[in-house]
Residue frames relative to the residue before (quaternion, step in Angstrom):
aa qw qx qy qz dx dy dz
X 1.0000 0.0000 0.0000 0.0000 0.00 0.00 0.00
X 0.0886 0.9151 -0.3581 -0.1628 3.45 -1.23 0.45
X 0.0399 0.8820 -0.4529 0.1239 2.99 1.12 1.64
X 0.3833 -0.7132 0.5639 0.1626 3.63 -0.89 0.86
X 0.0470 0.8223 -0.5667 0.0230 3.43 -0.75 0.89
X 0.5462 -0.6794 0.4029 0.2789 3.77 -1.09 1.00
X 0.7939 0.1996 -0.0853 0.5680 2.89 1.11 -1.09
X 0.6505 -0.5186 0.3855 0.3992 3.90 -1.73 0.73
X 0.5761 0.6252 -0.3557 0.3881 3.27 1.00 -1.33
X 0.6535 0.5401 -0.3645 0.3851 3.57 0.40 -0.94
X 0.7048 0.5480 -0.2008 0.4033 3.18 0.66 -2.21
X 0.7788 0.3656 -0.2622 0.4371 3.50 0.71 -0.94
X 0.4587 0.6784 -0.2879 0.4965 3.38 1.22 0.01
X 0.7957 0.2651 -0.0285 0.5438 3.35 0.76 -1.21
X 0.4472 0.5895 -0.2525 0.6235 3.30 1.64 -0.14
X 0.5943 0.4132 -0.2420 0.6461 4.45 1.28 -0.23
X 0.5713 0.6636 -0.2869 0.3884 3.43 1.25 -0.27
X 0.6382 0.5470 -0.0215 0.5414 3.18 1.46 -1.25
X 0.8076 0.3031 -0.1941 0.4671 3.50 0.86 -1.23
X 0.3828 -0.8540 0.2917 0.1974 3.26 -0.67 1.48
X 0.4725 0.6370 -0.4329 0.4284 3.30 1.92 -0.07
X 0.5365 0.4842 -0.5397 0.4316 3.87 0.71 -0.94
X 0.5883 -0.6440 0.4851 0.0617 2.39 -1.97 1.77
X 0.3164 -0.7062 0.6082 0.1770 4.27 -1.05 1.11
X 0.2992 -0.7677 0.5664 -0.0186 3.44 -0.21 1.12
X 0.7956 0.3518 -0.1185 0.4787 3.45 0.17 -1.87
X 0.0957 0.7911 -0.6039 0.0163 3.54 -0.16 0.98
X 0.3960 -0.6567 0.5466 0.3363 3.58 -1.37 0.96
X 0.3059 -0.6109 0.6724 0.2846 3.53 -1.39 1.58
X 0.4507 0.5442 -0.6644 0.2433 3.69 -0.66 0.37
X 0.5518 -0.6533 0.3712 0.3617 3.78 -0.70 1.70
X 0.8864 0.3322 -0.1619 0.2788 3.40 0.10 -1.18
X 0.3332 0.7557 -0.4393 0.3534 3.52 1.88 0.16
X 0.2919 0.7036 -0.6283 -0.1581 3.02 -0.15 -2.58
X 0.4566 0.6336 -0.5791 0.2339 3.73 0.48 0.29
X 0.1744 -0.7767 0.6036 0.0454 3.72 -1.32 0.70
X 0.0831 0.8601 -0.4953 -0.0898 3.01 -1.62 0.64
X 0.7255 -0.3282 0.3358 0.5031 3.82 -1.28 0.13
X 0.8715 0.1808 -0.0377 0.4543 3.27 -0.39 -1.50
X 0.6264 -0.5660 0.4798 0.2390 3.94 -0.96 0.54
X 0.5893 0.5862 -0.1586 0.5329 3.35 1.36 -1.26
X 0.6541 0.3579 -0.3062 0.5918 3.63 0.61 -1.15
X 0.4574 0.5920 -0.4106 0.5213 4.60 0.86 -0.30
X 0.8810 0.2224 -0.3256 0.2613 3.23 0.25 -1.00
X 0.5799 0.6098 -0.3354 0.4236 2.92 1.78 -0.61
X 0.6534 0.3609 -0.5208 0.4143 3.75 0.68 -0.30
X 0.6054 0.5698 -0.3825 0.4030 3.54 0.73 -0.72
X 0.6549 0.3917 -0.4549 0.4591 4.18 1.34 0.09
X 0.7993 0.3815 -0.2783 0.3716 3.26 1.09 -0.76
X 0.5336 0.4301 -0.4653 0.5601 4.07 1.01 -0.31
X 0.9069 0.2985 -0.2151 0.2053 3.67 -0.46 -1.34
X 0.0816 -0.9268 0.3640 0.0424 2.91 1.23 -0.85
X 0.5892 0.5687 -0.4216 0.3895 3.60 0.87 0.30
């Protein structure tokens, strides 16, 4: 990947994105999803755009 970032926070952030061991906490409770993710933010955002209820 070569996104450029100002800040570490970011880089290392998006840098957990990539690595497939970093642990998916934020799982969507909708039954029939089961999708998971790194960051809470990236949760809320599938959970505005797929489910939407």
């Amino acid at each position: 990947c070569s996104r450029v970032f100002d800040r570490s926070w970011n880089l290392k952030s998006h840098v957990a994105t990539h690595d497939r061991h970093h642990p998916k906490p934020h799982v969507c409770p909708h039954r029939s999803c089961g999708r998971a993710f790194r960051r809470k933010h990236d949760l809320k955002r599938h959970r505005d755009s797929i489910h939407q209820d």
